[in-house]
C-alpha positions, 0 to 999 in steps of 0.5 A: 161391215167391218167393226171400229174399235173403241175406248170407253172412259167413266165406264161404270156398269156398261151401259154405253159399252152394251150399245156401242159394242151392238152397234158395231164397236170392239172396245179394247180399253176401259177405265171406270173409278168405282171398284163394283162397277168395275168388277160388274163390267169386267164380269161381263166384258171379259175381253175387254182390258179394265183399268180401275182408278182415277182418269186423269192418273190413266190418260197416260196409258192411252198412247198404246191406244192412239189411232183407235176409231173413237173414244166415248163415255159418260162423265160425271154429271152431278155437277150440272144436274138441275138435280144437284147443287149445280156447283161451279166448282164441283171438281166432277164438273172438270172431268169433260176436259179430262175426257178431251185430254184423252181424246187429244191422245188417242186421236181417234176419227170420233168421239161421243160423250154424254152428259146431262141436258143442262150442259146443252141448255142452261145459260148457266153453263154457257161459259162451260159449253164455249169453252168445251167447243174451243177445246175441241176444235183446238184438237181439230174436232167439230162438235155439235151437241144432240139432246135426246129424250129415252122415250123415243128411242125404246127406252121407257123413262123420261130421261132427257140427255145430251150427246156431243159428237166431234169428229175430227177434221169434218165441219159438216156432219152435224144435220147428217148424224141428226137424221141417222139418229132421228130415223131410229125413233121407234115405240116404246114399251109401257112400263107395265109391259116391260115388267110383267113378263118378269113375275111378281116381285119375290119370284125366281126370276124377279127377286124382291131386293130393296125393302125399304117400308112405304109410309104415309106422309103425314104432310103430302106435298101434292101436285096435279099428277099423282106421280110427282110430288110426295105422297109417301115419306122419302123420295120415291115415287110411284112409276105410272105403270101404263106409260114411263117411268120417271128418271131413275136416280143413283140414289134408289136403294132405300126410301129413294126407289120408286113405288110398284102397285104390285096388284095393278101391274098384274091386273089393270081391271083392280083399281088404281090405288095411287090415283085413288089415294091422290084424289082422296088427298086432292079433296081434302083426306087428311092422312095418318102416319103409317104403313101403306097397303103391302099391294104396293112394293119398291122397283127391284133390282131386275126391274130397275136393270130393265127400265134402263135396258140392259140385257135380262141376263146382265150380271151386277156386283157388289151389295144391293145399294152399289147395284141400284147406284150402278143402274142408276147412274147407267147410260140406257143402253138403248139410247146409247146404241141409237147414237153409237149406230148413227156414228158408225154408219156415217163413218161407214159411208 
């Protein structure tokens, strides 16, 4: 079949790009804000005309674009995050509507952006998605709204989004494109064997990147899994090697990225340290500040870039925190071609 062309606006470092463009689509235009994820995309899409700035000074540029196929990206989400301060006021909140002034100027057959589930569900934004459908359907768009968890879809980590799909002057596809993606369900890989194909930490082909130490909490905040909660100081957690990672924040980098047994990933017959660190603390150890076992390491950069399911070879810009920030603000690849190829099929019947 033939390809559909694209626009892709809140960009970042491709993730959605790297899906639509396997499903299928030629992205001709794409607009990101952050300097390193711009040269990290435009290091890997070089066809692809990149304009680095602010949206809402670029929406203008797109009337050369009018009459492309669709138009996605992933703004901003920190404002309705249950992770965040959920402000009503943060200005990123706002940038759903800038992605529909561009919609309104393109014109395209589609559109598909993403955000987090809380968008789809809380009551606190009600008044948000009722608003953003009335827009929509002023410019003509039907749009139902797909929240999907990355686990089903290849991707393992527990990253649960939302995907509102409009499609102009169509009321009906909504059970359509639910089937063309739910057909897509699949198994997905452990985290132990997603990485151990990869080396140890501090091999050639998996550089030991962030080194922030890994410290006993003197004052643990437990909770019935040894994978949630603070066992160490700062926020990173340890990943539960035989099923998913937890979502991985844009924050990682330091004591925020999460924890590898470096020994059990190579070796399950060794023991489980973490859970057996949690159950000494569950029944009453006491601990003292200090260093934990160097067995246990920070998630490196590559391991990172593949838990979000980018391409092994996929070059990233800029220092080590602008990279993790990029991975983890990333839509997962997978998860974003899994909705690319349901909208390009249905456009295709």
């Amino acid at each position: 079949m033939n390809k559909l062309t694209a626009i892709s606006l809140f960009t970042g470092a491709g993730g959605m790009d790297i899906g639509f463009e396997k499903a299928g689509f030629e992205i001709l235009w794409a607009n990101e804000l952050d300097v390193d994820a711009s040269k990290t995309y435009t290091q890997n899409h070089p066809s692809t005309k990149t304009v680095v700035g602010d949206i809402n000074n670029c929406i203008p540029m797109l009337s050369e674009y009018r009459g492309a196929d669709i138009v996605f990206g992933g703004p901003p989400c920190q404002g309705f995050s249950v992770a965040g301060k959920m402000d009503p006021n943060d200005g990123r909140s706002k940038l759903i509507f800038s992605f529909l002034k561009a919609v309104e100027i393109v014109q395209p057959k589609v559109f598909v952006m993403e955000n987090v589930k809380a968008l789809a569900k809380l009551d606190k934004w009600a008044n948000v998605r009722a608003e953003y459908f009335d827009q929509a359907s002023k410019l003509g768009y039907t749009c139902y709204a797909y929240v999907l968890n990355a686990t089903d879809y290849g991707v393992p980590q527990k990253r649960e989004r939302v995907f509102f799909v409009g499609i102009k002057d169509d009321l009906f596809f909504g059970d359509q494109i639910r089937a063309l993606i739910e057909k897509q369900k699949c198994n997905t890989p452990t985290i132990r064997e997603l990485l151990t194909p990869l080396g140890k930490a501090g091999s050639k082909n998996n550089p030991k990147t962030c080194t922030a130490k890994i410290t006993y909490a003197t004052n643990p905040v437990m909770r019935q899994s040894p994978y949630a909660g603070m066992m160490f100081n700062g926020m990173g957690r340890p990943i539960n090697l035989d099923s998913f990672a937890n979502t991985l924040p844009a924050s990682m980098g330091g004591n925020k990225t999460p924890i590898i047994d470096e020994d059990y990933l190579f070796d399950n017959t060794k023991n489980n340290w973490i859970e057996d660190y949690h159950n000494q603390l569950k029944h009453g150890y006491k601990p003292e500040f200090g260093e934990a076992p160097t067995r246990l390491r920070r998630l490196t950069i590559k391991e990172a870039a593949l838990i979000q399911t980018f391409p092994e070879d996929y070059v990233f810009c800029g220092k080590k925190s602008a990279i993790y920030r990029q991975i983890g603000n990333a839509v997962p690849c997978k998860l974003a071609e899994v909705v690319a190829r349901a909208v390009y099929e249905y456009l295709h019947k």
